[in-house]
N, C-alpha and C positions, 0 to 999 in steps of 0.2 A: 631362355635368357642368355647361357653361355654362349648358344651358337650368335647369337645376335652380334653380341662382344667382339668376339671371335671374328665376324665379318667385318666388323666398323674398327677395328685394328685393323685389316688385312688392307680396305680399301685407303683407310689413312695413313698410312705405312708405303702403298702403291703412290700414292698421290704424292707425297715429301720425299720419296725416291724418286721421282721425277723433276718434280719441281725445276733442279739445280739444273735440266738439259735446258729450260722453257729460252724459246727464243737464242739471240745470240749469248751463249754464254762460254767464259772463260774460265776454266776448273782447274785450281792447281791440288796436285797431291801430295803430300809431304809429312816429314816427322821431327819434331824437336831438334832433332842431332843435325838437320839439314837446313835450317833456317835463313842460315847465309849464303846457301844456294841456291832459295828460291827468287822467283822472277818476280817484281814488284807486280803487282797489278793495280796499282793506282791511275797508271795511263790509260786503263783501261775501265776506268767510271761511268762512262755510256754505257754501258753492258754487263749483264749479270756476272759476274764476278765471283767463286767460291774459294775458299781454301778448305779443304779438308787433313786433317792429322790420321796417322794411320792407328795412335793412339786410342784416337777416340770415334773413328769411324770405321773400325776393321772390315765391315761386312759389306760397305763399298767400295774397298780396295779391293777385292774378292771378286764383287760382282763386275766392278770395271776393268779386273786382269791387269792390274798395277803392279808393272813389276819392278822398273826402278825411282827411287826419289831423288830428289824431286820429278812429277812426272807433270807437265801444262798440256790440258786438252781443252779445243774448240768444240764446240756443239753450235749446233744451228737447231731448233726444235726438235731435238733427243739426239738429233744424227753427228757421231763424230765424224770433224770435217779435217783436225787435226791434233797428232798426238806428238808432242813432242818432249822424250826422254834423257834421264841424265846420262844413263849406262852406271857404270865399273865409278866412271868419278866422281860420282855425286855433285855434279854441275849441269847447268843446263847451259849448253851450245851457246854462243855467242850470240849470235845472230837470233835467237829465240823471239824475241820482240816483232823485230821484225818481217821475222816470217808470218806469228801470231795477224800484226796489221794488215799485209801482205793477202793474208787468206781472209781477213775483214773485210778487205775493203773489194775482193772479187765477187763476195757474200754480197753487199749491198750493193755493187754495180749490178748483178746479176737479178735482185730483187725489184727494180725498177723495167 
């Protein structure tokens, strides 16, 4: 009975780590103390959309090698297509947006 448990955690644990690549999606990474530096993702409502806290999701900052925050990464079905980092200042690049769209909209020209 334990081993059973044991497998139907492991598979549903695999399955909701995944999840958040499915299709196009827009990941931000971040923690309380950085709020005001992160990149709205409202413009980006067509598409899956995450924010994760480092608070409360430590073992995916881990797995996805996060090293500064705020940290905005693309996925196209699991595959990082782009990662775009704050550094040293705790901001994210100017121009973030529209690189974000930029690599959208090369994704969906190219899927046609």
């Amino acid at each position: 009975m334990k081993k059973i448990i044991v497998v139907c955690l492991f598979i549903t644990n695999t399955i909701i780590s995944q999840s958040y690549k499915d299709g196009v999606s827009i990941v931000q990474y971040s923690a309380p103390f950085v709020i005001d530096a992160e990149l709205s993702l409202k413009t980006f409502k067509d598409y899956n959309t995450y924010t994760f806290y480092l608070d409360k999701n430590p073992k995916i900052f881990d797995k996805e090698k996060i090293k500064s925050l705020p940290t905005v990464c693309l996925y196209n079905n699991g595959e990082l297509i782009l990662k775009i980092e704050s550094g040293i200042s705790l901001k994210l690049p100017e121009n973030s947006k529209k690189e974000l769209e930029k690599e959208i909209d090369k994704l969906l020209t190219n899927k046609f």
